[in-house]
C-alpha positions as CSV (number, residue, x, y, z in Angstrom):
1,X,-27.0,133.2,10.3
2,X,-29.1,135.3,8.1
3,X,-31.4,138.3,9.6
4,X,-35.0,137.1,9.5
5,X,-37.6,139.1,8.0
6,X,-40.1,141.2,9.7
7,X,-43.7,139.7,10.5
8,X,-46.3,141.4,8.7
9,X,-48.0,144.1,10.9
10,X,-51.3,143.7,12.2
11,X,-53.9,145.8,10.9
12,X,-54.8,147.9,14.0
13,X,-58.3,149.6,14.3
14,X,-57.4,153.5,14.7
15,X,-53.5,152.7,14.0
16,X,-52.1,153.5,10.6
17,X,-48.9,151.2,9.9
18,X,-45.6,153.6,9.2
19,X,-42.6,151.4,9.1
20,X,-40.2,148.4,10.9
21,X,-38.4,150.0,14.2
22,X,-36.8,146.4,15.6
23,X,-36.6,143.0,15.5
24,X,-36.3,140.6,18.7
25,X,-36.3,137.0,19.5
26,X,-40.1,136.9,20.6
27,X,-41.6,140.5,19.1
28,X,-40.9,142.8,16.2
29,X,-41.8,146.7,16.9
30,X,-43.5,148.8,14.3
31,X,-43.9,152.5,14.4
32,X,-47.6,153.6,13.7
33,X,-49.6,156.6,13.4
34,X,-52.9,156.6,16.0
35,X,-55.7,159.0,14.3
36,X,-57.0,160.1,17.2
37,X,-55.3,161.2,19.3
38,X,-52.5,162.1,16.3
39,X,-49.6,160.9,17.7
40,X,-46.9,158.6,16.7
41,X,-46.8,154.8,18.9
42,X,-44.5,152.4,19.0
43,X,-46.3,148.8,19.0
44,X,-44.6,145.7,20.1
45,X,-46.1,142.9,18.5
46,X,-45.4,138.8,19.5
47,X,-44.7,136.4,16.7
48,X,-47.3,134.1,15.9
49,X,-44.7,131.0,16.2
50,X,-43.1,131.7,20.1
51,X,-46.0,132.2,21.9
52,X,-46.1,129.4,24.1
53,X,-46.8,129.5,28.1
54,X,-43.7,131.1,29.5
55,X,-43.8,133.7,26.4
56,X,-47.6,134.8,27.4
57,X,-46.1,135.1,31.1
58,X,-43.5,138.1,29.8
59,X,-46.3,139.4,27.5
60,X,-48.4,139.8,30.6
61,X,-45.6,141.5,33.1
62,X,-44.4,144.0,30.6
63,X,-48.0,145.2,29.6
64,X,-49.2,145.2,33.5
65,X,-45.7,146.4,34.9
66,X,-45.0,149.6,32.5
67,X,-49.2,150.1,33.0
68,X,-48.9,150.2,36.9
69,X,-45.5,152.2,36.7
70,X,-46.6,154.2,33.5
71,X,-46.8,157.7,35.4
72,X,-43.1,157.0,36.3
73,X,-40.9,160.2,34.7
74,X,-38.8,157.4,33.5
75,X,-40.4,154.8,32.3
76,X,-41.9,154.5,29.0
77,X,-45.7,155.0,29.1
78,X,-48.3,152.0,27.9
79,X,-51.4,153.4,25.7
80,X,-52.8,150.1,25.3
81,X,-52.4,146.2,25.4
82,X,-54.6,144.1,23.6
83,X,-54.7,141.1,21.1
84,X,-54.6,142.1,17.1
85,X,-57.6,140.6,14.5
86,X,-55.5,137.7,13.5
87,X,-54.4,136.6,16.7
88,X,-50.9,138.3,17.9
89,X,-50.9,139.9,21.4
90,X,-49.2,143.8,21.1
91,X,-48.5,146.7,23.4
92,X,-48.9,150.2,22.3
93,X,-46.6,152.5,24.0
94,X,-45.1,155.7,23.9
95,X,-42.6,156.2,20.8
96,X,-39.2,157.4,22.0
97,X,-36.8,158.3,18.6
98,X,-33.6,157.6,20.1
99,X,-32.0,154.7,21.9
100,X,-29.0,155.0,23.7
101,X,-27.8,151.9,22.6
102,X,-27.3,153.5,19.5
103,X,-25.3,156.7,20.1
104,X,-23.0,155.4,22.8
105,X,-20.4,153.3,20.7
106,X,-20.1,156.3,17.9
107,X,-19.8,159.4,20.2
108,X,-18.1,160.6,23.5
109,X,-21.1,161.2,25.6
110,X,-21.3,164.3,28.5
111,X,-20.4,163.7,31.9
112,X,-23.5,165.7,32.7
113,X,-26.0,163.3,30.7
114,X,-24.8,160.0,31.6
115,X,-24.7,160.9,35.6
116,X,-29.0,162.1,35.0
117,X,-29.3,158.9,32.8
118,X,-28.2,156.9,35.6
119,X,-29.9,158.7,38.5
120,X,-33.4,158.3,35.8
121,X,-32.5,154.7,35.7
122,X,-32.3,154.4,39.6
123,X,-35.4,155.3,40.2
124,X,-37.5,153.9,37.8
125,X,-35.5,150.5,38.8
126,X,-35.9,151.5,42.8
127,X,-39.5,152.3,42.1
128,X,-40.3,148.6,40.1
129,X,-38.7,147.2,43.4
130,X,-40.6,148.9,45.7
131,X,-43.8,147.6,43.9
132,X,-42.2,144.2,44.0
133,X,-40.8,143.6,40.6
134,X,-37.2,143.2,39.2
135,X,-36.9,144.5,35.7
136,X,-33.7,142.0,35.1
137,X,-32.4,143.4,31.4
138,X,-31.1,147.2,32.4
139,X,-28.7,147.8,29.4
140,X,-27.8,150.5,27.8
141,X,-29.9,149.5,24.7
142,X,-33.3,149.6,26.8
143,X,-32.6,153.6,28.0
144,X,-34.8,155.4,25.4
145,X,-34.8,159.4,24.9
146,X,-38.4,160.7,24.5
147,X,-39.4,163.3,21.9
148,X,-38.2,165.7,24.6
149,X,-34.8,164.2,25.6
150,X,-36.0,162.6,28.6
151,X,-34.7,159.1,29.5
152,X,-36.7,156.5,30.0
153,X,-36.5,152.5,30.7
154,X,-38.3,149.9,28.9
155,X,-39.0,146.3,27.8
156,X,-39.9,144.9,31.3
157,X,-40.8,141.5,29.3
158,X,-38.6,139.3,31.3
159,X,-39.1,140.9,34.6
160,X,-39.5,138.7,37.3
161,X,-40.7,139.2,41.0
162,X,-39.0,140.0,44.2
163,X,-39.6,136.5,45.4
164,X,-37.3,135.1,42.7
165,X,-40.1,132.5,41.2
166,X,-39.4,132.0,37.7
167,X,-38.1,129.6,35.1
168,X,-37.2,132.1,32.8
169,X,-33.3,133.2,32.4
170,X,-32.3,136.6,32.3
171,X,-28.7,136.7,30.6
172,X,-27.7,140.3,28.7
173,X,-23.6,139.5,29.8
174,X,-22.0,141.5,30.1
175,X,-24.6,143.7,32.2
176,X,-25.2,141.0,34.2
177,X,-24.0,140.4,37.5
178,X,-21.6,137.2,37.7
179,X,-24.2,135.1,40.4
180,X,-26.3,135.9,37.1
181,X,-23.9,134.2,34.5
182,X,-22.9,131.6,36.8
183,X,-26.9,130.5,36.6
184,X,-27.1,130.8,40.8
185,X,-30.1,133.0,40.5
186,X,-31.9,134.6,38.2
187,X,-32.2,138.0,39.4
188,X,-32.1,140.4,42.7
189,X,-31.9,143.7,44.1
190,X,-27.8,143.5,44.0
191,X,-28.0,141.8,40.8
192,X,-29.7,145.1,39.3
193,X,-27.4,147.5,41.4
194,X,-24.7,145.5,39.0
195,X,-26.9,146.4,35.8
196,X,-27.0,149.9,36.4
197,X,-23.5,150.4,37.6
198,X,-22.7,148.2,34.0
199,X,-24.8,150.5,32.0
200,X,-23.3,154.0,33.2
201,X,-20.3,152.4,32.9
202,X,-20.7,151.6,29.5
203,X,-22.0,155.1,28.2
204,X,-18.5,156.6,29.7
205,X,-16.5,154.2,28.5
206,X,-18.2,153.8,25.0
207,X,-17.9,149.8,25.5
208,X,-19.4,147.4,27.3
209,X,-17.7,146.0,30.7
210,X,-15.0,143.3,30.6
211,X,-15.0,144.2,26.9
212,X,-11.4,144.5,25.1
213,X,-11.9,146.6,21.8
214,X,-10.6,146.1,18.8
215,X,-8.9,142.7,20.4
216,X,-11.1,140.3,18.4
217,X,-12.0,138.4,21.8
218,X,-14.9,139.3,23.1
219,X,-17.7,136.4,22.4
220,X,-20.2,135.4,24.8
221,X,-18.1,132.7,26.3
222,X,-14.8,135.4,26.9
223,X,-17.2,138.4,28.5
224,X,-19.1,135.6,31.0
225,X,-15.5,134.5,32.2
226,X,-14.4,137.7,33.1
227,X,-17.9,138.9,34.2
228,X,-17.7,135.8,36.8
229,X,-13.9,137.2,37.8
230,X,-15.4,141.1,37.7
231,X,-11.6,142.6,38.3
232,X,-13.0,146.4,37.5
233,X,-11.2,148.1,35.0
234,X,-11.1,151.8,35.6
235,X,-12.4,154.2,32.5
236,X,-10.0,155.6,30.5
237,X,-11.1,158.7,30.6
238,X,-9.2,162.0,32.4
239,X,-13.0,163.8,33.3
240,X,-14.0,161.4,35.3
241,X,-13.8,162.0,38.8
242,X,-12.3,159.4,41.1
243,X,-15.6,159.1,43.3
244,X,-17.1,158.5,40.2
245,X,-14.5,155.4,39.2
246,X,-15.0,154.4,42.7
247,X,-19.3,154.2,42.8
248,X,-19.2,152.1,39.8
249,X,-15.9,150.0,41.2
250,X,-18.5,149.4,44.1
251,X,-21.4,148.5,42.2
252,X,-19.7,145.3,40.4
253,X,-17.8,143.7,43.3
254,X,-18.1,140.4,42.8
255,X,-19.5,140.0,46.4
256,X,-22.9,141.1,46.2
257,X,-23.3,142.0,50.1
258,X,-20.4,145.0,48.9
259,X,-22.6,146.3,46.5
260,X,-24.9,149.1,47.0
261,X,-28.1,147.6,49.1
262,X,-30.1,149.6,46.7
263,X,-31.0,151.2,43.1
264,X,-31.5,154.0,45.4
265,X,-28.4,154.1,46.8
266,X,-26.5,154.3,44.2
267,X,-28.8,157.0,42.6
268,X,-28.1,159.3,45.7
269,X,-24.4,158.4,45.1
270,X,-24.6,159.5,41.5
271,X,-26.5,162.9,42.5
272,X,-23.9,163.9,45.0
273,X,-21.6,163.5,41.9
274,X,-23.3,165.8,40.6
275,X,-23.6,168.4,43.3
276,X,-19.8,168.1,43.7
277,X,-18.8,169.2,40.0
278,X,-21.2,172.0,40.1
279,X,-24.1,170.4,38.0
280,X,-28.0,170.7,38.4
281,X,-29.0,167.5,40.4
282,X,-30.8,165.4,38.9
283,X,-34.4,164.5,40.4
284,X,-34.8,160.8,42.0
285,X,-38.1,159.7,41.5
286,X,-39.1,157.3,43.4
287,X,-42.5,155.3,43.9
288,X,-44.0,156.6,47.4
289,X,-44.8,154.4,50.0
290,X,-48.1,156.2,50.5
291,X,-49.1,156.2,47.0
292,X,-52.6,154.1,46.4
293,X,-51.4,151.7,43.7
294,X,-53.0,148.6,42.5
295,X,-51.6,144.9,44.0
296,X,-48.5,144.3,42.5
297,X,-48.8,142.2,38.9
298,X,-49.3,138.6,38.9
299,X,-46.6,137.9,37.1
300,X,-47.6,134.4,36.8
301,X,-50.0,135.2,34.8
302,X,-50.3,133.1,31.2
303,X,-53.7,133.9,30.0
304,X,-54.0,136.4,27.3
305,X,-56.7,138.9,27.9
306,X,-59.0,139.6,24.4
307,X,-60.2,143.0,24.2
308,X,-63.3,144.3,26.3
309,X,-66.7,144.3,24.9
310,X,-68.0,147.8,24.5
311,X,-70.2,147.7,27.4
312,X,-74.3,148.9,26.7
313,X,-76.8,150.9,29.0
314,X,-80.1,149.4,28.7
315,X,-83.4,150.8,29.5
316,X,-86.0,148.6,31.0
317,X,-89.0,147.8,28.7
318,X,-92.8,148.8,29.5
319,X,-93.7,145.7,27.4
320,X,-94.0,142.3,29.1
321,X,-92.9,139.2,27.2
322,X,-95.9,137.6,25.8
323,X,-98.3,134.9,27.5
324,X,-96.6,136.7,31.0
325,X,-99.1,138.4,33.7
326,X,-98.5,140.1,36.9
327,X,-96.0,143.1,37.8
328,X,-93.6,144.5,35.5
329,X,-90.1,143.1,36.7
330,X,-86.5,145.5,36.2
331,X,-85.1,142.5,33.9
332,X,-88.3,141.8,31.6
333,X,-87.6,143.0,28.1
334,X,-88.4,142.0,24.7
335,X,-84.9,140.0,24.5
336,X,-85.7,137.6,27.3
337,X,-88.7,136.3,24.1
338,X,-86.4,136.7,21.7
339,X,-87.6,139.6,20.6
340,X,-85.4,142.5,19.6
341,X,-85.6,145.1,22.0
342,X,-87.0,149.0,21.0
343,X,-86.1,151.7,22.7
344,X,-87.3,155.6,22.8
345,X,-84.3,158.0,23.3
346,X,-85.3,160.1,26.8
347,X,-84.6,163.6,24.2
348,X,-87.1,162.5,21.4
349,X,-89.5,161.6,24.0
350,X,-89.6,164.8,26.0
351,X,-89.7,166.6,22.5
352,X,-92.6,165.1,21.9
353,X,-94.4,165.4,25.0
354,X,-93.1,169.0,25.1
355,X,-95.2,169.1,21.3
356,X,-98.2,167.7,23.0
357,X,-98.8,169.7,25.5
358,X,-98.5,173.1,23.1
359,X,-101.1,171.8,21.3
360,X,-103.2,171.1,24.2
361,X,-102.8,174.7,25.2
362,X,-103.4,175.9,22.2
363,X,-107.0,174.0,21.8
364,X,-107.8,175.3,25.2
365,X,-107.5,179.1,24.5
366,X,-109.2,178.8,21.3
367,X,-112.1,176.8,23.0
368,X,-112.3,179.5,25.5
369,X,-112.5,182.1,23.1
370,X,-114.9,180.9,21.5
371,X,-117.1,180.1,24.6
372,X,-116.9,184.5,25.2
């Protein structure tokens, strides 16, 4: 089937348009310039044909979840969610150059790296959990490397929360767990302990799990069977350490109650990986339980939101609408006669009192002066 074309970008007040950074089933991502502040953005925009009901509810979550979690170390950061001039909802969010999915398959990657990309990963993912929300699509091609080599998670568009209540699938095989594939549920806290033990997997192995290179059978239909058997396959590769082999053997047993109870767990499993072959440990950051945070997103939500109306102060008018008597009110003003409002600033004002009274001084000498 042949690639479809990009959408035309939005025109963007305060954005300049650069150039295409991806195309997806429901958005296309540009890379723009902000004039102020200068900085480069990425901008997720929805096609005009897909937005339909369930489409506005994934819109929603990713805007509100990566805006509540936004001061997260490692998760991307949301500038600003709104709905273009000709009608297509978009996210502006932090441009990250590099995405993992992209380097893994064409180098060896460090030891070093992929243990703090997978401790990064952990907590951003143990954080989402602790404010209720599954992120449901942790793969290696949604770890992004910010400007400053930092890893980061994003596209939270299908996430779903805790209580499981959605309609919406969640399949990325093979990083997903086999209760996933096998359509029993659509997500949980072991399924996503699965994810991210199939993700540092694949950035040591330089291949996905269950995947048989160069063997010509590895369709959808091929990596789901085997998911649904998960027989782990340990890494061919001699500097991994065994507790290594055996955190990520753990983490896709096909019994989820075997699994790690926790993205958190298996982070502090990875950092004492790291602490045994001598390396700085990586920090988990984690979402505090005494942290003031807003209620957790509806993620339910299908309305889209049009931009906010720049909000006015007025300044309540001395004059009375006409044929009115009695007391001057707070609310009366011109505009409640359909009158257009005029207002004095509160600087030109005092200037001119100020002005007034100089001269009033001034007469007064003179006068006096004169009078001697």
């Amino acid at each position: 089937m042949a690639r479809r074309p990009p959408s035309k970008p939005p025109v963007l007040p305060g954005y300049a348009h650069v150039n295409v950074l991806g195309l997806g089933g429901f958005a296309d991502v540009f890379l723009y310039e902000q004039q102020m502040p200068k900085r480069k953005v990425a901008v997720k925009v929805l096609l005009r044909d897909v937005v339909d009901e369930p489409v506005a509810r994934m819109f929603n979550a990713e805007a509100d979840v990566m805006a509540q979690l936004g001061s997260h170390p490692s998760i991307v950061t949301v500038y600003e969610a709104s709905i273009s001039s000709d009608g297509r909802p978009y996210i502006a969010m932090e441009y990250c150059p590099v995405a993992i999915g992209q380097r893994y398959r064409k180098e060896t990657m460090a030891i070093a790296e992929i243990l703090r990309i997978g401790v990064k990963t952990a907590g951003a993912i143990e954080s989402a959990h602790r404010l209720g929300v599954l992120h449901r699509d942790i793969k290696p091609s949604n770890v992004m490397v910010t400007s400053f080599g930092a890893p980061v998670l994003a596209d939270f568009g299908i996430a779903s929360s805790l209580s499981g209540n959605t309609s919406v699938m969640a399949l990325s095989v093979p990083w997903s767990a086999p209760e996933v594939v096998s359509d029993q549920i659509t997500g949980s806290i072991p399924s996503e302990v699965w994810s991210i033990g199939a993700t540092v997997y694949s950035l040591l192995a330089g291949h996905s799990p269950f995947e048989i290179p160069g063997s010509g059978r590895n369709s959808s239909d091929e990596l789901s069977a085997r998911v649904r058997q998960a027989k782990y396959t340990p890494i061919k590769r001699a500097d991994i350490p065994a507790e290594l082999q055996g955190i990520l053997a753990q983490s896709m047993q096909a019994n989820p109650q075997r699994r790690q109870q926790s993205a958190e767990e298996i982070g502090r499993q990875l950092q004492e990986v790291e602490r045994r072959l001598g390396l700085t440990v990586t920090p988990l950051d984690v979402l505090q339980a005494d942290t003031s945070f807003a209620p957790p997103p509806d993620l339910q939500d299908a309305t889209f939101r049009p931009p906010v109306v720049r909000s006015r102060v007025e300044v309540a008018s001395s004059r009375r609408p006409r044929g009115e008597t009695g007391p001057l009110r707070p609310t009366d003003d011109v505009e409640s006669s359909g009158r257009r409002r005029r207002t004095v600033p509160l600087a030109l004002a005092a200037a001119v009192g100020g002005g007034l009274l100089a001269i009033i001084v001034a007469l007064t000498a003179v006068l006096v002066t004169r009078g001697g």
